[in-house]
N, C-alpha and C positions, 0 to 999 in steps of 0.2 A: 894587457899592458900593466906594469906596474908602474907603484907610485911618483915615480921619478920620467916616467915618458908621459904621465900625463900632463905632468910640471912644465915639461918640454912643450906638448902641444898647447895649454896655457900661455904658455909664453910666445911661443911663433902665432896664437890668434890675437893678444895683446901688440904684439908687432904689427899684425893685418889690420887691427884697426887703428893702431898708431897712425899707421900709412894712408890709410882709409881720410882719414880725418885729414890730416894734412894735404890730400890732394883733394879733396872737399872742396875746405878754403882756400886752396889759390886756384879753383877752377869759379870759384864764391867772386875773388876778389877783380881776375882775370873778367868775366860778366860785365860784373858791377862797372870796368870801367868802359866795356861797349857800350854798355846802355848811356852810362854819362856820354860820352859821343855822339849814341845816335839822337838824346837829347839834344846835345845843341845844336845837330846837322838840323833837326826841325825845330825849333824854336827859328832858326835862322829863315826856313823858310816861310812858317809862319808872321814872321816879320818881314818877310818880303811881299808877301800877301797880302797884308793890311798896309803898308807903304802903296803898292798898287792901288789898293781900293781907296786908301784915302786921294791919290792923286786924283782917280776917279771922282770924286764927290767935289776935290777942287775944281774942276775941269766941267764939273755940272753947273756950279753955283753961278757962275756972272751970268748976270741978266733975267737970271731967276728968284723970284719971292718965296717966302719960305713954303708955300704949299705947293706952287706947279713943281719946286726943287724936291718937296719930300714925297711928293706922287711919281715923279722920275726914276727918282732914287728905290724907291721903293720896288718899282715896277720891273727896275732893272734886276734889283737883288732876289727878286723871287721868278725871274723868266728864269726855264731849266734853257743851256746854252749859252745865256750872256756869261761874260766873265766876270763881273759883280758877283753874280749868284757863286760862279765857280769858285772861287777867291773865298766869298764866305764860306761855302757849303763846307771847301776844303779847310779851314783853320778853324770850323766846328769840329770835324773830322779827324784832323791829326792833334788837337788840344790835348786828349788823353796819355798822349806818348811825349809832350814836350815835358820841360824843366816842370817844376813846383809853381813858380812863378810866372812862368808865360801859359802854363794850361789856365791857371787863375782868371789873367786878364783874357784870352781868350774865349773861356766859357762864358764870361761875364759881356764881352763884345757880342759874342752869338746871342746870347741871351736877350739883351738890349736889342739888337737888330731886328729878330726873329719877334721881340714882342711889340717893336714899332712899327713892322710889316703889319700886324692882327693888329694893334689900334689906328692905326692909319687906314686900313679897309674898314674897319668900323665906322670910324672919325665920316668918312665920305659916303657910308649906307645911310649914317644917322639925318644928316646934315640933307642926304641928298645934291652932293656938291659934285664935282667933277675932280678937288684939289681938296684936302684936310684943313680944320678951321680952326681947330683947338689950337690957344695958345701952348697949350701943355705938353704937343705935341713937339714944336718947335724946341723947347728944351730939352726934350728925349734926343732928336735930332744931334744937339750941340753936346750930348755927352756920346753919343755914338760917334762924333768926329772926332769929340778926345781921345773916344777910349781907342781909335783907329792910330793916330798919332800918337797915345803913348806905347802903346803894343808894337806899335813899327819904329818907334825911335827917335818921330820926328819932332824939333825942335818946334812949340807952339807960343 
């Protein structure tokens, strides 16, 4: 080839990636707005989930004191098959794939849950008790209810 058909081929690979690039980013932007989507299809569930579970815990409390209620509770969210458990396991599960701000409170919910399940079995080894005795435990509790209600929406 001489110098003037290489200019050519230069210029048609300058073209191939002109084009390259451009269908890059709108295959880039086209994505990005699935994912925002499928973001809030599960945030949404995730919010329906903890809305569930908090009714859940409403639905436990009358009549109960804070320990038979956080041995209940407890028992319920770590049996595999109940839907407590379900409910949680799931919106530890799908937190990864929601918004910024719902994985947040999310992880933070399982967090709290999953570590008042192991001090609440501790609380009851130590004690020797049937029901948990720590007052400390009882405020772990009442932030696990917030953080149910502010993750689901509900007005507290």
């Amino acid at each position: 080839m001489n110098a003037s058909g290489w200019e050519i081929m230069h210029r048609f690979a300058d073209g191939a990636v002109i084009i390259a690039v451009v269908v890059g980013l709108y295959e880039l932007w086209s994505h990005r707005g699935e994912r925002r989507d499928l973001a809030a299809a599960i945030d949404d569930h995730i919010r329906v989930l903890a809305i569930q579970a908090w009714m859940q815990v409403q639905a436990e409390r009358p009549g109960r004191s804070f320990g038979p209620l956080l041995t209940r509770l407890m028992t319920r969210g770590i049996m595999p098959g109940d839907l407590m458990a379900t409910w949680l396991t799931t919106i530890a599960a799908e937190a990864p794939r929601a918004s910024s701000k719902v994985r947040r409170d999310a992880r933070e919910l399982a967090r709290v849950f999953f570590a008042l399940a192991v001090a609440t079995k501790k609380d009851v080894i130590l004690h020797r008790t049937a029901d948990p005795t720590t007052p400390a435990l009882e405020a772990e509790l009442g932030r696990f209810e917030n953080l149910l209600a502010q993750l689901g929406g509900v007005p507290t």
